[in-house]
C-alpha positions in Angstrom: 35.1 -16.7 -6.4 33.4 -18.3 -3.7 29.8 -17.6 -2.8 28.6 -15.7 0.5 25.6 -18.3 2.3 23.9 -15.8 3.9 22.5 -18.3 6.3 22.5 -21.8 7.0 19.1 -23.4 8.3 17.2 -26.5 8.9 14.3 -28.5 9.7 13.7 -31.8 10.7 10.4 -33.9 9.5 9.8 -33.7 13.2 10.2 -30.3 13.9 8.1 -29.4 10.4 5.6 -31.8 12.2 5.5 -30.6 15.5 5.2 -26.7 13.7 2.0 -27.8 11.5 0.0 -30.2 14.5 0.5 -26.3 16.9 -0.6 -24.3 13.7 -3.6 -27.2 13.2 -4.9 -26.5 16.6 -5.0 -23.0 16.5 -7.1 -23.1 13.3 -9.0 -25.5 15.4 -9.4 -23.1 18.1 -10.0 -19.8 16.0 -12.7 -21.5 14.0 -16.1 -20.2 13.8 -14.4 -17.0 15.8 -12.3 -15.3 12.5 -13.6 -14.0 9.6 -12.3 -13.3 5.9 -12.5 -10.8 4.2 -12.6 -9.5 0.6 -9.9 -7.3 -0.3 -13.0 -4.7 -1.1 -14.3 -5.2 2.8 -10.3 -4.5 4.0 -10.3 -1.2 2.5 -14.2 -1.2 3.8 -13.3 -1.1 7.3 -9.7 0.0 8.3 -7.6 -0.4 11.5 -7.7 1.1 14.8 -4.8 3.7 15.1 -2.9 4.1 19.0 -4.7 7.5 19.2 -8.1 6.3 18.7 -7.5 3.1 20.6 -6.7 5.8 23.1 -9.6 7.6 22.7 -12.1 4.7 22.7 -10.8 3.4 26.0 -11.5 6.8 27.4 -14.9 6.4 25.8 -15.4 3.1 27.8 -14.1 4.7 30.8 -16.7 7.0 30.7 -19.2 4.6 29.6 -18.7 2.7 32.7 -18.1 5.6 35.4 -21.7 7.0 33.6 -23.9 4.1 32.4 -26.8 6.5 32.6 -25.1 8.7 30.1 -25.1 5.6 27.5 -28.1 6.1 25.0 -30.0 3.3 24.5 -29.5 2.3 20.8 -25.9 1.1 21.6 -25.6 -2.6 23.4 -22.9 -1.9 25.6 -22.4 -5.6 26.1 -21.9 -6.1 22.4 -19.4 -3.3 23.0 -17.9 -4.5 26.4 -17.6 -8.5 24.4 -15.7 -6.3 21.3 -13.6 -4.7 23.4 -12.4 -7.7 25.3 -12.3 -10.4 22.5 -9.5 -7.6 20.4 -7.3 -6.9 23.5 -7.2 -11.0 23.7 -6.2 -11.0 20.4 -3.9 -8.4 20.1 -1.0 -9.9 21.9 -1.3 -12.9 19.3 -1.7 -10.8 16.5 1.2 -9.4 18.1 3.2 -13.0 18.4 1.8 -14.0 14.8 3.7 -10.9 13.4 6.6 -11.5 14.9 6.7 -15.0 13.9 5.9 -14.1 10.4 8.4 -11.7 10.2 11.2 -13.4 11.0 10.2 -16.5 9.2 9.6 -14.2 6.2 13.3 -12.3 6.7 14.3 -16.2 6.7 13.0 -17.3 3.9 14.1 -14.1 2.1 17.8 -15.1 3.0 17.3 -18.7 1.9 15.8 -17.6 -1.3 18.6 -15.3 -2.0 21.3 -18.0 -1.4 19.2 -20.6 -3.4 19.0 -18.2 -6.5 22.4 -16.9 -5.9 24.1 -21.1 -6.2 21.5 -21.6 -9.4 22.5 -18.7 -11.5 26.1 -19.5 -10.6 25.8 -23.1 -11.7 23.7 -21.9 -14.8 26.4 -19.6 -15.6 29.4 -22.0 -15.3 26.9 -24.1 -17.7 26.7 -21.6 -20.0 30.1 -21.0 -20.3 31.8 -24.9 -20.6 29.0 -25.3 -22.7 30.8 -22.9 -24.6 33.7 -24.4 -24.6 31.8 -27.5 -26.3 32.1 -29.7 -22.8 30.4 -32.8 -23.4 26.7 -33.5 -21.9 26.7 -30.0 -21.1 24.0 -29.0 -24.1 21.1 -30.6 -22.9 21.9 -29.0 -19.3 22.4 -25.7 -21.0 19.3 -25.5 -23.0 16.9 -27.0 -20.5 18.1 -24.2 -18.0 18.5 -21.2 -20.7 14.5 -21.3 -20.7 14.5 -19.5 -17.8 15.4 -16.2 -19.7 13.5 -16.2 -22.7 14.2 -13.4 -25.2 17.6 -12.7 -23.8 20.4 -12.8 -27.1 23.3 -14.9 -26.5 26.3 -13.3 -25.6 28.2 -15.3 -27.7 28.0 -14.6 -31.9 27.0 -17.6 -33.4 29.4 -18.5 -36.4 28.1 -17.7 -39.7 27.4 -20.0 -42.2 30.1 -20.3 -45.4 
């Protein structure tokens, strides 16, 4: 039985170069501008949904058409730099995503047909082992670690 390769991918050192000097100067460029949070803050602080980003930009519509309506604890430039720095950074986000996505769905694929050629090779090990194949013990019981706990399929012979 042959085995499906679900994809079939590379990289060159240069290419794997060229990707991590662009993603150096981006965390050059973001830095001092990002912030991380705990996992605790993340749950803190939540996400702007589409209807209240709708909302809010009627809010700043109004803000702008009536400054004289805006009270005077809020600092509207605070709000007008917030409001510009996210929709700058929402088509990256946006980009980033995308990128990650689809790097993720690759590696996913890779993964699969990695672990997919190992356990085949593991059990084709396991069975001319078996079948007492020479050099094929050590193989077999340094890769058998890998599922600890599991009972051999095979009875082992009883002693007489």
């Amino acid at each position: 039985m042959s085995l499906k390769n679900l994809i079939s991918v590379g990289y060159t050192q240069e290419e794997v170069d060229q990707i991590n000097q662009h993603l150096a100067g981006i965390q050059e460029i973001i830095k001092g501008k990002v912030i991380n949070l705990s996992p605790e803050e993340r749950q803190q602080y939540g996400r702007i949904n589409d209807r209240t980003e709708n909302w809010i930009v009627k809010v700043d519509s109004h803000m702008k058409q009536r400054p004289e309506l805006v009270p005077f604890y809020i600092n509207k430039e605070e709000f007008d730099k917030d409001m510009e720095a996210r929709n700058k950074m929402k088509p990256i986000l946006n980009s980033i995503a995308s990128l990650q996505e689809s790097l993720d769905d690759t590696s996913k694929l890779l993964s699969h047909d990695i672990y997919n050629t190992a356990i085949s090779y593991y059990r084709n090990i396991k069975i001319i082992d078996q079948q007492d194949v020479p050099g094929t013990t050590t193989i077999y019981e340094d890769l058998k670690s890998q599922f600890p706990g599991r009972p051999s399929s095979v009875p082992e012979e009883a002693e007489e």
